[in-house]
N, C-alpha and C positions, 0 to 999 in steps of 0.2 A: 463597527457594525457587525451584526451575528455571522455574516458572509466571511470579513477576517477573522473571527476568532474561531471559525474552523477549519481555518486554512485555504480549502481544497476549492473554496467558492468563487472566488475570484477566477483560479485556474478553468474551473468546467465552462462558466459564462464566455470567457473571454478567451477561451483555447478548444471551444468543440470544432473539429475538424481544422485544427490547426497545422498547416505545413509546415513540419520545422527544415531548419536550413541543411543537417545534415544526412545522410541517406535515408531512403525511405523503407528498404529494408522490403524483404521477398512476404508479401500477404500470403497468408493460408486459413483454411479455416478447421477447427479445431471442435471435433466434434467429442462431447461430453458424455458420462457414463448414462444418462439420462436422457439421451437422446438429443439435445441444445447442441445449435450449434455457434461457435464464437467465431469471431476475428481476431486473428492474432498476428504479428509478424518477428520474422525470421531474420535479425543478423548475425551474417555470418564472418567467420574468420576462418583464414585459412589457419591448416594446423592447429585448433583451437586448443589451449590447455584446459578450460571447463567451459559449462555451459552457466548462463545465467539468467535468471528468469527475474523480470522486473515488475514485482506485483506492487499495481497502483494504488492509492486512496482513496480512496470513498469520494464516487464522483467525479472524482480526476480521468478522463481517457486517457487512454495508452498514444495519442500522438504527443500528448504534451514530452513523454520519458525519451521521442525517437533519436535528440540530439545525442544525449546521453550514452541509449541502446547502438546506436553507430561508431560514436567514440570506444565504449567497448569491444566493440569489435576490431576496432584498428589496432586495441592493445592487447589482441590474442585472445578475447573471450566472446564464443557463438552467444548470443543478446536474446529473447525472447520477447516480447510486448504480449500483452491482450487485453480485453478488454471484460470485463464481470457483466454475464447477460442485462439487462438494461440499461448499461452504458453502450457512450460512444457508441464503436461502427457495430456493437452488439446489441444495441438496442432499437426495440421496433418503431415505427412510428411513428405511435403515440404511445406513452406509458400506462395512459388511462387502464386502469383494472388490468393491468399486466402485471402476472404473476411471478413475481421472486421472492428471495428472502437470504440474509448474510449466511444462512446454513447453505443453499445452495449455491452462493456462492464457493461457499469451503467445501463441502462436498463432490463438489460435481466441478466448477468451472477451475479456481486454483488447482484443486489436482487432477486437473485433465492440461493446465500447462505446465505442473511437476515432472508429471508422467510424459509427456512430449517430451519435455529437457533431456531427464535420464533414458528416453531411448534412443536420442539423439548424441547424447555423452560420449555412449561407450564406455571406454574403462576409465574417463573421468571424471572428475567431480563435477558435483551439480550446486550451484550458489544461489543464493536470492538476496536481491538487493529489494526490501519491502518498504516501501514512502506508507507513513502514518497505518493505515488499517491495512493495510498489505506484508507490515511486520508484525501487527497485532494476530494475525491469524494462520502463521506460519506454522503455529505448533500445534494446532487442534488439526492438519490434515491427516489423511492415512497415509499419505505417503511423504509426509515428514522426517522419518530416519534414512530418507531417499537422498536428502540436505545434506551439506557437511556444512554450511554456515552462512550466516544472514546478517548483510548489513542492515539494520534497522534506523532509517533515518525519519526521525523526528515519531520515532514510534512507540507510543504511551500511554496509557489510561486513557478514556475518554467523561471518567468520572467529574462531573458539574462541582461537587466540593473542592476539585484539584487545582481549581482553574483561581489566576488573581481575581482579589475580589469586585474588580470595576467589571470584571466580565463577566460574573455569576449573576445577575438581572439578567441580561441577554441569553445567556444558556436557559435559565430558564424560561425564560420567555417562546425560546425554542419550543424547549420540551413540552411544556405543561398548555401551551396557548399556538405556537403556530402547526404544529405536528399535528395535535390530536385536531384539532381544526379544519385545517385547510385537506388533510389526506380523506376523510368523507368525502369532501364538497367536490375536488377533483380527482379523486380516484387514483392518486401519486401524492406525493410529497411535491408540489410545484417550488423548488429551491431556487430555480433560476428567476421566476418574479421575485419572489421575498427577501431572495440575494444572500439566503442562507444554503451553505453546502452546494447545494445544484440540484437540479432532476432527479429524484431518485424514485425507485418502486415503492408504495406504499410498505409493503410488508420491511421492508428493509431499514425504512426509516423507523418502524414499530418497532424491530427486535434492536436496533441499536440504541433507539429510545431508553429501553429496558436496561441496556448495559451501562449508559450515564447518570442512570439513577441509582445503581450500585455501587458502593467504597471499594467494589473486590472488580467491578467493571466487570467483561464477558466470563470472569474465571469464577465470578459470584451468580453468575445465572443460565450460564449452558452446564447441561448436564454432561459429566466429563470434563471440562476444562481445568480442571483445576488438576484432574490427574494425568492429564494430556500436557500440560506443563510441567509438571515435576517428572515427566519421561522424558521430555523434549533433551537432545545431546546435542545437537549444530554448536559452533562457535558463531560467536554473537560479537560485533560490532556495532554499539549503540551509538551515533553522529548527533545531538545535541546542538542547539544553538539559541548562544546568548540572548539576541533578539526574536526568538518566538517564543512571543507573550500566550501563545495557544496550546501549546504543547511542555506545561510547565515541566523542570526535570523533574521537582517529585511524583508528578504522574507516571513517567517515565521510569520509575525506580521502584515504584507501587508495583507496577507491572511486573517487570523484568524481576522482582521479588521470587516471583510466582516461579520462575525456570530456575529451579535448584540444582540443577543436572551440566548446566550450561553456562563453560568457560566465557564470561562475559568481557571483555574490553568498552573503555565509556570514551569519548574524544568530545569533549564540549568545543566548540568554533564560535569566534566572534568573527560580527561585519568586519574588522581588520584582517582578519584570518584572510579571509576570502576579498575583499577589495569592494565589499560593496554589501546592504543588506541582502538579509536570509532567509530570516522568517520561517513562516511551516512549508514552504513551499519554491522555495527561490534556489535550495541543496542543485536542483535539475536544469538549472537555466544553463544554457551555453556559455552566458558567459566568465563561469567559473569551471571550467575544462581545465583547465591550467594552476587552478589552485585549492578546488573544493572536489574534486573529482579522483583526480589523483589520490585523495587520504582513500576512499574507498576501493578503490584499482591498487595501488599498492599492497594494504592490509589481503586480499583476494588473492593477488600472487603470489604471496609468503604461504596460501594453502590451497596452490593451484597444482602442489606434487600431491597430494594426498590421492590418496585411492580411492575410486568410486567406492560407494557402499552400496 
């Protein structure tokens, strides 16, 4: 169904306001250069050698990442969650005719949690660990060379030709019939009935629309992007997996094309790797702490001397 083959839909249905088991981490609310204000939470470590900011998925809330964001923190790195206006604990309501858009997403909400991290750092480095559109949109912020490096898990083009071909009817079916559709009649993207993606703001579902119908994806239709990637410098860890059928690696290497500047590392993981499937969305589960978690907390330490920038 269109819900798996974006991943993120299963996660927002069946984990809005989800307690996860490990800390819940200090709430604050994080207010934006635009005046919005977010929910975000704060774990902490003592002594922290950097800070990390765990930018979600499209649709995905920040409590699903909380097991994760805790476990970092046990292993010396201050954790960040939040949430992109109209989600989760940052969203109104009702979405009906509430106004966003993936720009002000990048504009205003990601680097108002960039800008939190590095003022919280100090003299250390600041990391991001981005799930799907939360590594796609690392390099078009301002305050990008703020970064010294980004885990990007399962994070790739979102281009509809990329995709296997049993799942190209569905994508388009997405795009071309239930988006332009259903966001008139209820004033959003209603995801959570049609069990595609999740809830999202109309506009948001509009501009990413646009990015799936491009071969170059956001870097063939934001103004800038394309040379907001070939500046981009962070070190790059791209996490890949065998079993997500949604996230093909050529889409993933489409992308990551685009950052010319940026020392890449690739680690593709199978269900053996980790004890158990993956998918677009399973990297965050608890219950790979001990075997899928560690590859990204390790590679992190090895440039957790680095000096802030």
């Amino acid at each position: 169904m269109v819900a798996e083959a974006m991943g993120a839909g299963a996660v927002e249905s069946g984990d809005r306001g989800v307690e996860a088991s490990g800390g819940a981490g200090s709430r604050f609310e994080l207010a934006t250069s635009d005046g919005a204000v977010l929910v975000a939470h704060r774990f902490a470590a003592p002594q922290a050698r950097a800070s990390v900011v765990i930018a979600p998925a499209m649709g995905v809330p920040q409590a699903f990442y909380r097991d994760f964001a805790a476990w970092l923190a046990q292993r010396g790195f201050d954790a960040l969650t939040f949430d992109y206006r109209g989600i989760g604990q940052s969203a109104p309501r009702s979405l009906r005719r509430y106004r966003a858009s993936i720009d002000d997403w990048i504009r205003h909400d990601y680097e108002a949690a960039i800008r939190e991290a590095r003022a919280r750092a100090g003299a250390t480095p600041v990391f991001v660990v981005g799930h799907s559109l939360g590594a796609q949109l690392l390099a078009l912020l301002p305050s990008a060379p703020e970064v010294s490096a980004l885990v990007a898990v399962a994070g790739g083009s979102g281009y509809w030709g990329g995709f296997p071909a049993r799942l190209r009817p569905m994508m388009l079916l997405m795009l071309h019939g239930a988006a332009p559709i259903s966001i008139p009649l209820a004033g959003y993207f209603p995801g959570r009935r049609l069990r595609m993606i999740g809830d999202l703001p109309g506009d948001v579902m509009r501009q990413w629309r646009r990015w799936c119908m491009n071969p170059d994806y956001l870097v063939g239709v934001e103004p800038g992007a394309r040379e907001a990637y070939a500046r981009a410098r962070f070190d790059l860890l791209s996490l890949t997996f065998t079993d997500d059928t949604m996230m093909p690696q050529g889409n993933v290497d489409a992308l990551h094309s685009h950052l010319r500047g940026v020392k890449r590392e690739s680690r593709r993981l199978s269900p053996s790797d980790a004890g158990g499937p993956i998918g677009h969305v399973g990297f965050f589960r608890r219950r790979y702490r001990d075997t899928l978690w560690p590859v990204a907390a390790d590679w992190l330490d090895e440039r957790s001397g680095m000096q802030a920038r």
